[in-house]
C-alpha positions as CSV (number, residue, x, y, z in Angstrom):
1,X,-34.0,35.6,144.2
2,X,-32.7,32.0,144.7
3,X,-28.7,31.8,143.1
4,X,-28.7,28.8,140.4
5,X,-26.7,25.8,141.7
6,X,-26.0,24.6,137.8
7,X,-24.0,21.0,139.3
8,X,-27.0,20.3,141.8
9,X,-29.8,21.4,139.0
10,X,-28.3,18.9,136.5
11,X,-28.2,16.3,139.1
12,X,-31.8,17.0,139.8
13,X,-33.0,16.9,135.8
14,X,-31.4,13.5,135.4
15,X,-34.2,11.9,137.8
16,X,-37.4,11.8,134.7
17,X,-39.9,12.8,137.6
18,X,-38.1,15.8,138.5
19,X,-37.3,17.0,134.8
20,X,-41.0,15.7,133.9
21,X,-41.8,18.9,137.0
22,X,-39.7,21.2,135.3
23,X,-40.6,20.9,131.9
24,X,-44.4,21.1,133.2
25,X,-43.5,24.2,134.3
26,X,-41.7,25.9,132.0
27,X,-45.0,25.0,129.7
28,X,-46.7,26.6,131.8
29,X,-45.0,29.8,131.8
30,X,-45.7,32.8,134.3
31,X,-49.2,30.9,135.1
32,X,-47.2,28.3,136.6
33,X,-48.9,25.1,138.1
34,X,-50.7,24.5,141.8
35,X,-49.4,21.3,143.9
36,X,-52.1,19.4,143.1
37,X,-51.9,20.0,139.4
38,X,-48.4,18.8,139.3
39,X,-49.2,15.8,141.9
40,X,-51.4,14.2,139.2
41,X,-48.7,13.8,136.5
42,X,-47.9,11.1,138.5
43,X,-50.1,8.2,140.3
44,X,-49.2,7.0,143.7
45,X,-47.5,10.0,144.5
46,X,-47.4,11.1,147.9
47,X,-47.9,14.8,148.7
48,X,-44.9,15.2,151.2
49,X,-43.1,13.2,148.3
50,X,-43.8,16.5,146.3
51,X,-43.1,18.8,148.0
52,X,-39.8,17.2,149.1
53,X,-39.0,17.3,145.4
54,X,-40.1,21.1,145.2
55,X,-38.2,21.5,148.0
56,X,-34.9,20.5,146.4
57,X,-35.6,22.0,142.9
58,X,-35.9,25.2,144.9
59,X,-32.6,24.4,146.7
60,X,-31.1,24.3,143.6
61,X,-32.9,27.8,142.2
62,X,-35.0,26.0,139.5
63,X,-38.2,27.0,141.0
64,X,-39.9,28.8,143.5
65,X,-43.4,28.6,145.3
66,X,-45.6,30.7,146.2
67,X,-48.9,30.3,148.3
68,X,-52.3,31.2,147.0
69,X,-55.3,30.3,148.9
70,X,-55.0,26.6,150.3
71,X,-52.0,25.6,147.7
72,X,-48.9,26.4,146.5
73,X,-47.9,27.8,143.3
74,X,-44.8,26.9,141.5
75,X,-43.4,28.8,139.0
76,X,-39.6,28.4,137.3
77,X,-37.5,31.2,138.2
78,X,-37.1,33.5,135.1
79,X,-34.2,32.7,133.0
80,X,-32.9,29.5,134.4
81,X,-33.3,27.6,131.5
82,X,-31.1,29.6,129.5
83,X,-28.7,29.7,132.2
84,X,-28.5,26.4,132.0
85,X,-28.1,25.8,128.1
86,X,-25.2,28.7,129.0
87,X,-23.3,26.5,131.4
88,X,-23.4,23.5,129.5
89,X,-22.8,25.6,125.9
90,X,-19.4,27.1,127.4
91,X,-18.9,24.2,129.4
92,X,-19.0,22.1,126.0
93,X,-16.5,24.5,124.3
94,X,-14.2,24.2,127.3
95,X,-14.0,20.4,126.7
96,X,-14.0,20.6,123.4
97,X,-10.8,22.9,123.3
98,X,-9.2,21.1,125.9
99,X,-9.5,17.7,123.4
100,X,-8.0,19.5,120.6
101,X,-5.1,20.6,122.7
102,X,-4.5,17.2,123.6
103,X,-4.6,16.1,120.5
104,X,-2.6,18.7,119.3
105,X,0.2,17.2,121.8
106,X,0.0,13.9,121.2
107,X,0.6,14.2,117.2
108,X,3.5,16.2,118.0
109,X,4.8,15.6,121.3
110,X,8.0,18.2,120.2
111,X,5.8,20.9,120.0
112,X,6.0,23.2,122.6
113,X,2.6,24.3,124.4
């Protein structure tokens, strides 16, 4: 099973094309979407430019192939969704504690911490 790379996925879901892949996807559900089906959301688009994308949202354990017949079949890898609303959820308390303490010190800079 490919380990979730949570700094190289977010990276990857800021380009639209790639999160416009991944949303198609996750739509999809365990039926998942062929290479061709996901090469005509977009026009102009170059098969190896596909499958280079594919390539690195497997790299970063969003998704994962699988060959059937003459194409592959992509499918998200269960659970990575919520994995990700996990990391940025406790990621966001993190920050969100960390501002309070600072503003906790700068009202009273006597206080000890």
């Amino acid at each position: 099973m490919p380990v979730l790379r949570e700094t190289n996925a977010f990276a990857l879901l800021g380009q639209w094309s790639l999160l416009e892949i991944v949303q198609r996807l996750s739509s999809a559900g365990e039926q998942g979407c062929s290479g061709p089906e996901l090469k005509s959301l977009f026009s102009n688009l170059d098969s190896r430019e596909l499958a280079g994308w594919m390539k690195q949202l497997a790299n970063a354990g969003l998704v994962r192939g699988e060959v059937r017949g003459r194409f592959v079949h992509y499918y998200i890898v269960p659970g990575v969704i919520d994995a990700l609303v996990a990391t940025l959820r406790s990621d966001s308390i993190l920050y969100l504690e960390r501002q309070r303490h600072a503003q906790r010190a700068a009202e009273d800079p006597g206080r000890p911490r």
